[in-house]
N, C-alpha and C positions, 0 to 999 in steps of 0.2 A: 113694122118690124116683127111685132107678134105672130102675124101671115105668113109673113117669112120663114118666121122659125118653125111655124107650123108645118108649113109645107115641106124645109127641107128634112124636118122630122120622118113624117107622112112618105117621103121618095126614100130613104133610108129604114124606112120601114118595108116598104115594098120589096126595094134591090134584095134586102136580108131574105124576105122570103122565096124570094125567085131564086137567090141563090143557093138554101138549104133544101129547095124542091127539086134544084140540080142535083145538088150533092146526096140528096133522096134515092133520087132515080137510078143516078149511077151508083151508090152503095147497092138497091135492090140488085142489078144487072149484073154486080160483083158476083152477088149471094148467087143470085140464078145460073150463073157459069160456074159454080160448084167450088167459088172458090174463099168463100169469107170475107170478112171484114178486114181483119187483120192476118193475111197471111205471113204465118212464119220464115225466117229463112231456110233455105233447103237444109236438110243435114245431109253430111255426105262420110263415106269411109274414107278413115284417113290411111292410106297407101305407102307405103315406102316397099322399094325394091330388096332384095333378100341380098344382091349383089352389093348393096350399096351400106348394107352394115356392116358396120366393124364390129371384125369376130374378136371377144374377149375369151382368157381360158377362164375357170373355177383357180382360185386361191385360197387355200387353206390354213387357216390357224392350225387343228388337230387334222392332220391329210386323212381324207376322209370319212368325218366325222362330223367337225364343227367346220364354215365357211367363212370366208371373211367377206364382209360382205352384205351380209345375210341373216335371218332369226333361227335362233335354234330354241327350240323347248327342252324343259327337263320338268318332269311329272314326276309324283309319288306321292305315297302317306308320308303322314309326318313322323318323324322319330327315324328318319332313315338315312338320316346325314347327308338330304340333298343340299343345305346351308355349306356345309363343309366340303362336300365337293366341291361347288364353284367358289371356295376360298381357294380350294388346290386346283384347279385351272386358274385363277387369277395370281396363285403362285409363280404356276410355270409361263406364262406369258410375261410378269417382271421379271425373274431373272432369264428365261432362252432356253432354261434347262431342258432335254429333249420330252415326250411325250412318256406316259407307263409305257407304251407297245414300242420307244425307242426311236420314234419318228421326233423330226427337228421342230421346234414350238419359235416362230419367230417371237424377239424381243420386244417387247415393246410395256406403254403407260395402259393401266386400266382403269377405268370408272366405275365403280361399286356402289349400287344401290340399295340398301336393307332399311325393310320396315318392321322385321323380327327379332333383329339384333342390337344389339348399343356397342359401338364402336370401342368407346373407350377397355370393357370387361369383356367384350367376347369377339366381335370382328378382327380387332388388331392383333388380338395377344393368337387368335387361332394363324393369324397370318403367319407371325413370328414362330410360330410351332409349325408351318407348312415349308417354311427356309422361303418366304418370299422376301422380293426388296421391296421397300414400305417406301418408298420413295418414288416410286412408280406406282404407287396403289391411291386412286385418290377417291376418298370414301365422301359422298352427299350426305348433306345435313340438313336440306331442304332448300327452299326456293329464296332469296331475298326479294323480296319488294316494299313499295310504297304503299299503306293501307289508304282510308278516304277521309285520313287526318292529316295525311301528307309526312307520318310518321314510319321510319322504316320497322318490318314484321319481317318472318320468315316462317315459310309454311311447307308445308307438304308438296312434293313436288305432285305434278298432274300430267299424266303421257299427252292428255290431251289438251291443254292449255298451255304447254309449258314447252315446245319441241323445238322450238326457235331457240330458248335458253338451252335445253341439252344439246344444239345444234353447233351452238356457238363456244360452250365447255368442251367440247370433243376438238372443233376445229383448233383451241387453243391451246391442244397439245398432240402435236403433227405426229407424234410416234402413239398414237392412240389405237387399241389393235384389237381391245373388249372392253364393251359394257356390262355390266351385267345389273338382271332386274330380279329383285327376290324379295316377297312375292310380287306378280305383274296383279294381282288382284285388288294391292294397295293402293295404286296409282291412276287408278282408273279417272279416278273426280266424279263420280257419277252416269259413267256410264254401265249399261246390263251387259253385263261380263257374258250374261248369255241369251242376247240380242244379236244374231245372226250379223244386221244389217250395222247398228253400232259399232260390233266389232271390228268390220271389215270397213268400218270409215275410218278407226282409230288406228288398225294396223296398216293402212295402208302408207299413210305418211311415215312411218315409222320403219316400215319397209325400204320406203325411197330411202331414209338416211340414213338407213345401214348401206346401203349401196354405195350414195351418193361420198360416203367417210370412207368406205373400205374397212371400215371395220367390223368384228363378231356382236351381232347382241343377242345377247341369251336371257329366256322369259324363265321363272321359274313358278310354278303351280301346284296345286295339288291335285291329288283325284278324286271325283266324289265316290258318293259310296256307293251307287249301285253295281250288281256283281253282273248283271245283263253285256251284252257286248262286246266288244274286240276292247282289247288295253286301248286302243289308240281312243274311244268312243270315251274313256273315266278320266282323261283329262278333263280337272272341273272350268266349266264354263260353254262357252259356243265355240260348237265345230271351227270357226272361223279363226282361232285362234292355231291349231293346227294346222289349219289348212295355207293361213301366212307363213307357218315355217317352214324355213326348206328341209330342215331335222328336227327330230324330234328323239329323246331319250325317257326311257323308264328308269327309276328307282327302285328297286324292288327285294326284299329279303330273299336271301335263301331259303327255302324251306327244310332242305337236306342240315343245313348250318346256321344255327339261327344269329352267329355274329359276324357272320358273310354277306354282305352287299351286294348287287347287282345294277351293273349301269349299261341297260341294254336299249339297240335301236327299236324306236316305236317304226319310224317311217325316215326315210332317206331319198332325198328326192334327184340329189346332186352327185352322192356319189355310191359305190359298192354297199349291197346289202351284205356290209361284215358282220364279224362277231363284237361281243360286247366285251365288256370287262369288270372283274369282278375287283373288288377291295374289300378292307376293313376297317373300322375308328379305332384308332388309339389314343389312348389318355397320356401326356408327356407332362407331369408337372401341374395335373387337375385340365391340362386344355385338350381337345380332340382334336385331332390331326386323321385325313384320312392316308392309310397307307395300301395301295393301289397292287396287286398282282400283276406281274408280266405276261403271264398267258391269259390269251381271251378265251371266251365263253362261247358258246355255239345255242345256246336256250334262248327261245325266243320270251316275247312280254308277254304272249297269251299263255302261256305254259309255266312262267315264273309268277304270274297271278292264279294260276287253278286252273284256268278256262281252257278247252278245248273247242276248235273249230267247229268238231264233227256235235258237239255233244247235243249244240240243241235244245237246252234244259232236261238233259238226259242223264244227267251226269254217273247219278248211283248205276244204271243198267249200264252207259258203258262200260262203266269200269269193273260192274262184275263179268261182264262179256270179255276184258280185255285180261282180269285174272283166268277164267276157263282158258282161254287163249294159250298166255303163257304157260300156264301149266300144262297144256298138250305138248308146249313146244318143248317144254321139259322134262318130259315123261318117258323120254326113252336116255336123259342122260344130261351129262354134263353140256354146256352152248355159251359160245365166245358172245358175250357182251356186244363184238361188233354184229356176229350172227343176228343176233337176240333185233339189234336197233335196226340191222337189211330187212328182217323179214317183218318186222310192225310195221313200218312204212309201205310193203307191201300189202299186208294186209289192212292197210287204211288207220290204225292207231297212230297219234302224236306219242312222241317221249316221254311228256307229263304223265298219260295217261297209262303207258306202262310202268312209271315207274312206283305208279301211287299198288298196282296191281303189283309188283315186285313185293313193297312195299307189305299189303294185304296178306300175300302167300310168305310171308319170310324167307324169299329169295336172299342168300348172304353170296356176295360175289366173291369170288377166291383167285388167287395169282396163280399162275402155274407155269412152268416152264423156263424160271430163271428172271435175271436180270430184263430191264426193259426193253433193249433191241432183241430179245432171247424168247421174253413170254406172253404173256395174256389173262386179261378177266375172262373167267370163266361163270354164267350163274348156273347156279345146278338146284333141286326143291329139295327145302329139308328134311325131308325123311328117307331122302334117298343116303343109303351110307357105303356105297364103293368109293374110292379115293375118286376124285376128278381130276388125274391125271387123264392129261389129252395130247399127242403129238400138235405141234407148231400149226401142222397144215389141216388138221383138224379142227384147232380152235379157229381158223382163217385167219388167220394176222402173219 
């Protein structure tokens, strides 16, 4: 018996090895046909025909402006009432009320995120002073769960841990039309806000389910501080962040008015490169309400931050270059304000940069020629003292 087991030990010793001296062979012969051990499955491009999608149009919350759909940003410093903006879009989206520019705001429920504000003393009561319906406003308090005591907690919500619950709060109210995130820098859970590659894992789901809802979600940020760059470049965090939104808006002071607002496009990827729009805060009973102007703005965000395209970190020369300038153009007399904007752009100056020059020379612009359909700004240099009186076709207007 022992012979036995010996031997058939011994023949199963053998087979083993004649069989791994196959499987030897043929792995080398693998390697030597260039093709590995473990070859991968092929990758291939996944193809679909151009004929065979379905064309959707763009849908708009604010017609062209915010998307529905889709991320929009809103940038600035702090103290510039971008909090109370998106209290007043989250107004006009509960009651339907039309848009500042007069455009129709479909009705619907919003979702309100703040990690800046407390609901009770300053979200609700700013609602109430915006003439929202609060009943369509539904403010997050954080996340409910089970902690590792099997006790319920509630915590902070997290864009990234948490997408399936914000998924499921949206689907649970079918007229749902904006979310809004103020700040997105709070929500993070740990991810590098300015981590290129991070970002663009965190925004990409988040993407899909603005899509996937049909509904607006709006990021809110700030900017850092450096003065380098285009506006679009001081939103703080990674480019990526930007670059998932289909818009993007600036916050930004008037410089002309220091209790004047500006809420102008950074970048618009969906619709018309319009104008912006300017507002103001107002205090009704200690609460700030913003109240929004009907006429838009034509100033762009590099120009509402200081910055010129051309400047280059050149700033002080151009602008003494850009005062010489105007004062040539002034030097023989009175010049219509529209004159004055045709021939800078000709000569390669931005707006900002003449106006700061206007500004330097004590250009004072004067009306002339009557009522509005009748007259015109005129700037004329102050030490010039003939009347600047101009005929209509003169001033070019």
């Amino acid at each position: 018996m022992a012979n036995d087991k010996q031997g058939i030990e011994r023949g199963a010793a053998a087979l083993d090895k004649i069989i791994k001296g196959k499987f030897t062979r043929e792995q080398q012969e693998h390697i030597d046909r260039g093709k590995g051990i473990h070859q991968a499955p092929k990758s291939r491009l996944k193809l679909t025909r151009a004929s065979d999608i379905v064309r959707m149009v763009i849908t708009w919350l604010w017609w062209g402006k915010i998307a529905l759909g889709k991320i929009t940003l809103i940038a600035g410093d702090p103290g510039l009432g971008k909090s109370t903006v998106t209290v007043s879009l989250a107004a006009h989206v509960s009651t339907g009320l039309p848009w500042p520019d007069g455009t129709p705001c479909p009705h619907g429920d919003v979702i309100f995120i703040s990690a800046e504000d407390d609901a009770a003393d300053t979200i609700c009561p700013r609602m109430d002073a915006a003439g929202a319906d609060s009943s369509r406003i539904h403010i997050v308090g954080g996340v409910e769960s089970l902690n590792r005591s099997g006790d319920p907690e509630t915590r902070l919500l997290s864009l990234r841990r948490d997408i399936e619950a914000v998924r499921e709060a949206i689907l649970a109210l079918p007229e749902c039309r904006l979310i809004i995130v103020d700040p997105i820098s709070a929500y993070l859970d740990g991810s590098d806000s300015h981590n290129n590659a991070e970002v663009r894992a965190l925004m990409a789901p988040l993407s899909e389910l603005a899509a996937s809802i049909g509904a607006a979600l709006i990021f809110v940020t700030h900017l850092n501080k450096g003065t380098g760059g285009s506006a679009l470049q001081r939103a703080t965090g990674s480019m990526a962040f930007v670059a998932a939104a289909r818009a993007a808006f600036l916050v930004a002071a008037d410089k002309s008015d220091p209790a004047r607002r500006l809420f102008i496009p950074l970048k618009n990827n969906l619709g018309p490169d319009g104008n912006g729009m300017a507002y103001r805060i107002e205090v009704v009973n200690g609460v700030s309400r913003v109240a929004w102007e009907k006429e838009s703005i034509s100033i762009s965000a590099d120009e509402a931050l200081g910055r010129d395209d051309d400047a280059g970190g050149h700033e002080t020369t151009l602008a003494g270059d850009a005062a010489d300038w105007l004062s040539d153009v002034l030097s023989a007399g009175a010049v219509s304000s529209n004159d004055v904007k045709k021939h800078a752009k000709e000569a390669g100056y931005s707006w900002a940069t003449i106006r700061r020059a206007q500004a330097a020379l004590g250009v004072k612009p004067q009306r002339v020629g009557g009522a509005a359909g009748d007259g015109a700004w005129v700037w004329t240099l102050p030490d010039e003292h003939k009347n600047p009186q101009m005929t209509l076709k003169e001033a070019g207007d």
